[in-house]
C-alpha positions, -999 to +999 in steps of 0.1 A: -094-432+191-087-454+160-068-487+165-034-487+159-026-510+127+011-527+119+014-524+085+046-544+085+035-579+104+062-585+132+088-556+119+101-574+093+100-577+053+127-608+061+108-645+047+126-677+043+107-681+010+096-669-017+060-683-009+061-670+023+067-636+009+040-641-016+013-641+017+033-615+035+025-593+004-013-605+004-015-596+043+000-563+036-018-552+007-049-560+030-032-538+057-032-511+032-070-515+027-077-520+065-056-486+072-072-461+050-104-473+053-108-484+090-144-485+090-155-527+092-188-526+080-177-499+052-153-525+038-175-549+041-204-525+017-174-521-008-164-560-011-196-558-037-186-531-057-151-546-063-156-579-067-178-577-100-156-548-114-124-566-136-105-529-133-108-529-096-095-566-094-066-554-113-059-524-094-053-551-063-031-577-080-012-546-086-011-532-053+003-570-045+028-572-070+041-541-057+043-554-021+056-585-035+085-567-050+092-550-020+096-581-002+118-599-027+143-572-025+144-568+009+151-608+013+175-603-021+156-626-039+156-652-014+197-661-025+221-666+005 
């Protein structure tokens, strides 16, 4: 039976900063990776391949950006 994986860290999108947000969106994006492919040592093989490939690298600044945005929104921008 596979693990079960929390794709939003303690329930929440809520930060108190904008920084904080910033790593919440890292850790997520890395949650995305971790879920659909849940095999260690087959990341691990595949850490190679995108590292050297400028298209790939994109492709996860991206998948940030997005996450990022997600966050932002949910914390309105960080304005009280």
């Amino acid at each position: 039976m596979s693990e079960s994986i929390e794709l939003v860290p303690n329930g929440t999108l809520i930060t108190p900063t904008a920084e904080e947000g910033r790593q919440l969106a890292i850790k997520m994006a890395r949650l995305i990776i971790k879920a659909t492919q849940p095999d260690a040592a087959v990341r691990a093989t595949l850490r190679a391949v995108y590292a050297d490939d400028a298209n790939m690298l994109i492709a996860i600044g991206q998948t940030v950006a997005t996450e990022f945005a997600t966050i932002a929104a949910a914390n309105n921008y960080w304005r009280k």
